[in-house]
C-alpha positions as CSV (number, residue, x, y, z in Angstrom):
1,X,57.8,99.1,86.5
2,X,59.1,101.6,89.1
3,X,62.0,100.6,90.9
4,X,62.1,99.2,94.5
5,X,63.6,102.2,97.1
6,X,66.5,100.3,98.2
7,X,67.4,99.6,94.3
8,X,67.2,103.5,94.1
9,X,68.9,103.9,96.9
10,X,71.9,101.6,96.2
11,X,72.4,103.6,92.7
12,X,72.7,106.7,94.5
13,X,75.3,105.6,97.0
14,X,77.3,104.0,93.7
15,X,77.4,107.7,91.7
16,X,78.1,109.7,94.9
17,X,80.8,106.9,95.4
18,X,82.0,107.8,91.6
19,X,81.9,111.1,91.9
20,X,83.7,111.5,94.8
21,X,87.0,113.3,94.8
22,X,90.0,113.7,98.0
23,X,92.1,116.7,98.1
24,X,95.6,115.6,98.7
25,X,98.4,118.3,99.8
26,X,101.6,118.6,101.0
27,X,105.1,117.7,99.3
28,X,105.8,114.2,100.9
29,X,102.0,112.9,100.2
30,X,101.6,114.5,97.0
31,X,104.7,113.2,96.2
32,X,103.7,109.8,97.1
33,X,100.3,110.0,95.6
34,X,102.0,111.1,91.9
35,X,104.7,108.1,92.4
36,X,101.6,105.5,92.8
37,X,100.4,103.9,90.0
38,X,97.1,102.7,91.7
39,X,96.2,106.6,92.1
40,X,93.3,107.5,89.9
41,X,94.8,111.8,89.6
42,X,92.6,114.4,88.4
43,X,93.9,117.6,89.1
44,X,97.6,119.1,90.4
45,X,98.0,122.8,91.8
46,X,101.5,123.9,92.9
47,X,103.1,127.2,93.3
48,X,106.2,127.5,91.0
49,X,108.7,126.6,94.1
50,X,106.7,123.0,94.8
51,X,106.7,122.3,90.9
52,X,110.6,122.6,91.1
53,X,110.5,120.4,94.1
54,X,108.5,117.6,92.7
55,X,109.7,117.8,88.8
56,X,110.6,114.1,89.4
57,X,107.1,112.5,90.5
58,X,105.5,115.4,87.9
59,X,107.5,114.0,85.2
60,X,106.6,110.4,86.2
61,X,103.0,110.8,86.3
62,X,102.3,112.4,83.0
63,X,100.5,115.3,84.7
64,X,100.5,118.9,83.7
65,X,100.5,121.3,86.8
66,X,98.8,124.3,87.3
67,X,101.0,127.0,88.3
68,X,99.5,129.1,91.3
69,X,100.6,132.0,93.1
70,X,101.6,130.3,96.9
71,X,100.0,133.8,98.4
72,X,96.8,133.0,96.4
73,X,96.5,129.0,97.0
74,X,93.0,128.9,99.1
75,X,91.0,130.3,95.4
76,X,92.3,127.5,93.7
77,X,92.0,124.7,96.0
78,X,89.2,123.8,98.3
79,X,91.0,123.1,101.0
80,X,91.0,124.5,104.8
81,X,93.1,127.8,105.3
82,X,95.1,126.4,107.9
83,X,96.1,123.4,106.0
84,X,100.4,123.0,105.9
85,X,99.9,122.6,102.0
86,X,103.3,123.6,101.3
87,X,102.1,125.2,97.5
88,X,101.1,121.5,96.2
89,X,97.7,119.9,96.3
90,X,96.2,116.8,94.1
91,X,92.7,115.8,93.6
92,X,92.2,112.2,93.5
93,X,89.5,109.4,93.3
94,X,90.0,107.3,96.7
95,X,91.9,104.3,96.4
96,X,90.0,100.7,95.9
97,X,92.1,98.1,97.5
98,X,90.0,95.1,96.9
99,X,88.2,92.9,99.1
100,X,89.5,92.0,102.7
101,X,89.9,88.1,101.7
102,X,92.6,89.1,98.9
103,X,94.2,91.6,100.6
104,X,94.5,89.5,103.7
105,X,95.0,86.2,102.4
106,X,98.2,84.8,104.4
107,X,98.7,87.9,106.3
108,X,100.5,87.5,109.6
109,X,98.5,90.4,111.5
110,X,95.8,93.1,110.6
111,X,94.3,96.0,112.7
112,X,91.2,96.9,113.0
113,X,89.7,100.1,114.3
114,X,86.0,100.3,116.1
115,X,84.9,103.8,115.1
116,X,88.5,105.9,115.0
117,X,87.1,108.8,113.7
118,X,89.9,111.3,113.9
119,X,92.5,111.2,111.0
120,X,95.2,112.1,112.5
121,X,95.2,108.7,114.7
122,X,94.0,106.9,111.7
123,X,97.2,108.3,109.4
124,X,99.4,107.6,112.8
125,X,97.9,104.5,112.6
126,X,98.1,103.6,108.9
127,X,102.1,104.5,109.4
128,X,102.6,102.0,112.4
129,X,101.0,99.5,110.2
130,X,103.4,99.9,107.1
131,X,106.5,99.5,109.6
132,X,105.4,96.2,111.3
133,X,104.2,94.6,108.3
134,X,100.3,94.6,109.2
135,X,98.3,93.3,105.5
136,X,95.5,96.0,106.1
137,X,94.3,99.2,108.7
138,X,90.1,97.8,108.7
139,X,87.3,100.0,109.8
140,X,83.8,100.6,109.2
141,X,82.2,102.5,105.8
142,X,80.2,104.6,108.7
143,X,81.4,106.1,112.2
144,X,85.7,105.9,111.0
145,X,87.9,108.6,109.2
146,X,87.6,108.6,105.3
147,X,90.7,109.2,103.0
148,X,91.4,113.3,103.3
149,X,94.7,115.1,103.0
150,X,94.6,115.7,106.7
151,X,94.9,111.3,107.2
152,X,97.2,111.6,104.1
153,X,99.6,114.2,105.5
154,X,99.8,112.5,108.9
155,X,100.2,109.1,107.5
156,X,103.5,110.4,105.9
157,X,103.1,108.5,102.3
158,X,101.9,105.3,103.7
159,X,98.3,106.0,102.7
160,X,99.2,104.9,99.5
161,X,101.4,101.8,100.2
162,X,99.1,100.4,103.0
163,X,95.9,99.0,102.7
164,X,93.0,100.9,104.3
165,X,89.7,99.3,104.0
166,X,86.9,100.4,104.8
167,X,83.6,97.7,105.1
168,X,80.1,97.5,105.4
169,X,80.2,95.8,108.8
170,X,83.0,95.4,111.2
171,X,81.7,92.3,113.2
172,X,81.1,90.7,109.9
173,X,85.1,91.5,108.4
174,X,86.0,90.0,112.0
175,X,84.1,86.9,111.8
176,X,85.6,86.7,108.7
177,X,89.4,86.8,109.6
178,X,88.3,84.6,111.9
179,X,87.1,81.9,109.2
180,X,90.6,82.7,107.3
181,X,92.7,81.5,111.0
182,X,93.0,84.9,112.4
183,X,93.2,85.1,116.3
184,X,91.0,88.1,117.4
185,X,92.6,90.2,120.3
186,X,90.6,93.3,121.6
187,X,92.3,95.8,123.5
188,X,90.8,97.1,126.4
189,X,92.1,99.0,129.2
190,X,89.9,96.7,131.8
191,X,90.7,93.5,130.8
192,X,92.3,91.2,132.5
193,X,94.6,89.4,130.6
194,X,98.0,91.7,129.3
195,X,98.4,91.6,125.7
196,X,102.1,89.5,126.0
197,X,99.9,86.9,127.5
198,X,97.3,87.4,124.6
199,X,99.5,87.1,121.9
200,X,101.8,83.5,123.5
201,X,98.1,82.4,123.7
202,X,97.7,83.1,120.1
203,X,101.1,81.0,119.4
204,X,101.7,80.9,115.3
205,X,97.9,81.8,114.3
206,X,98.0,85.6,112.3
207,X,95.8,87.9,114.4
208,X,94.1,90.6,114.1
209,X,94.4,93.3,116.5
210,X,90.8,95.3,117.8
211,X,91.2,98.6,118.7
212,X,88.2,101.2,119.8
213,X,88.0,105.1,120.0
214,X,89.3,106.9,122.8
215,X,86.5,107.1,125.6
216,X,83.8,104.6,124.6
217,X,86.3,101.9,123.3
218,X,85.2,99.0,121.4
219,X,81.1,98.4,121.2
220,X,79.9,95.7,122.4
221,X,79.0,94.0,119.4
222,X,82.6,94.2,118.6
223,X,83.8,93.0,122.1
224,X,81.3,89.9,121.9
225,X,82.9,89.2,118.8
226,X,86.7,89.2,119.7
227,X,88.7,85.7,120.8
228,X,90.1,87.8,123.9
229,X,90.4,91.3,125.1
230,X,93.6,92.1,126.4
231,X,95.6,95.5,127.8
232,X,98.9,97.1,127.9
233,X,100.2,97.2,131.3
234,X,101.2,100.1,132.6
235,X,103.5,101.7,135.7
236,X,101.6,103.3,138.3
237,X,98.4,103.5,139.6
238,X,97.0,105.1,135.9
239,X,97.8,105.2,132.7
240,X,96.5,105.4,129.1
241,X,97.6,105.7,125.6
242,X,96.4,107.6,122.6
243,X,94.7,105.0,120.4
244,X,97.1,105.2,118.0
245,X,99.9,104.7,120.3
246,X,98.7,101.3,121.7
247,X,98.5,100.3,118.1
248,X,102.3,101.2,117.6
249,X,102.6,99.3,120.8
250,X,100.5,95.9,120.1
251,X,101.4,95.9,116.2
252,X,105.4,95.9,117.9
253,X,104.7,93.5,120.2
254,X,102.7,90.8,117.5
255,X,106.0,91.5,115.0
256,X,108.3,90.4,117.9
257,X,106.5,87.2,118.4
């Protein structure tokens, strides 16, 4: 009996899933990568200088390095020319943090991010989220920054403490925070209520905090599906933040409550 397309389909997306590999690089993330035992590690490159550096983690992780010439990194490595590798680089499988329920079960705040594509915010981000004790950085499979060393390099080592999942569909991970007590609070530049207001409305309820891209903001599925949206106030007759700045900012302000 021939299989149904979507039962084809669906295998395919599950062996490109297996199959696929990150390029890690850098001392720090490398570093950090090597030290975590939920890291799935395939492959190490360094040059002889960043195998001295990291002879620690190397030790610790069982993993035999392959020596490079520094000059001569780029042939064994496929990552961009202009990447700051500093001589190391570690292929990985991405990490599987489990499902939102688990990972968020009696968390006091989450964030959530409406098509953040860029990984530099979304490493910024993921390192704000360590510091003020957020359970997990949530975005959607489709239209949001995957793991790469770029995101792993910005977020500084906290790629691999702090949960990043990534879900089929965001309104349906919000609707369920919401059925676990969360408080949803959008941030939007427009609204009308400021987000100290937003979060003494919340009280003691966790929440989780909405965030959109920079320009189009949060959808309006995702909008529609928040408690409140609320903004920062600003000085003067304009101002705006990088997204991953307001996150620093709200993620402060719901860890001072």
């Amino acid at each position: 009996m021939k299989k149904p397309v979507w039962v084809i389909e669906k295998e395919r997306a599950k062996r490109a899933a297996a199959a696929e590999t990150v390029w890690l690089f850098g001392l720090h993330a490398v570093r950090d990568a090597l030290q975590n035992p939920m890291r799935e590690r395939l492959r190490l490159v360094c040059s002889k200088n960043a195998a001295d550096k990291l002879a620690e983690a190397i030790a610790a992780s069982g993993m035999e390095p392959e020596i490079v010439d520094v000059r001569k990194f780029d042939k064994f490595v496929p990552i961009s020319t202009d990447s700051v590798h500093q001589g190391a680089a570690l292929e990985v499988k991405p990490l599987d943090w489990g499902a939102l329920k688990d990972v968020c079960y009696d968390a006091r705040r989450v964030v959530l991010l409406d098509r953040v594509t860029d990984p530099h915010n979304v490493g910024a981000i993921l390192r704000s989220a360590e510091v003020f004790g957020a359970a997990a950085v949530i975005a959607p499979h489709r239209h949001s920054a995957p793991e790469t060393g770029a995101l792993a390099k910005t977020a500084s080592g906290a790629l691999e403490r702090q949960p990043y999942l990534r879900v089929k569909n965001l309104s349906d991970a919000m609707e369920e925070l919401r059925q676990m007590g969360f408080r949803l609070i959008g941030l939007a530049g427009e609204a009308k209520m400021s987000l100290e207001d937003g979060l003494s409305e919340a009280g003691m309820e966790p929440v989780a905090l909405v965030l959109g891209a920079e320009g189009p903001g949060l959808r309006e599925k995702t909008r529609e599906t928040c408690d409140r949206l609320v903004r920062i106030p600003f000085a003067g007759e304009f101002g705006s933040l990088n997204v991953s700045n307001a996150a620093a900012v709200s993620l402060y302000a719901s860890a001072s409550r």
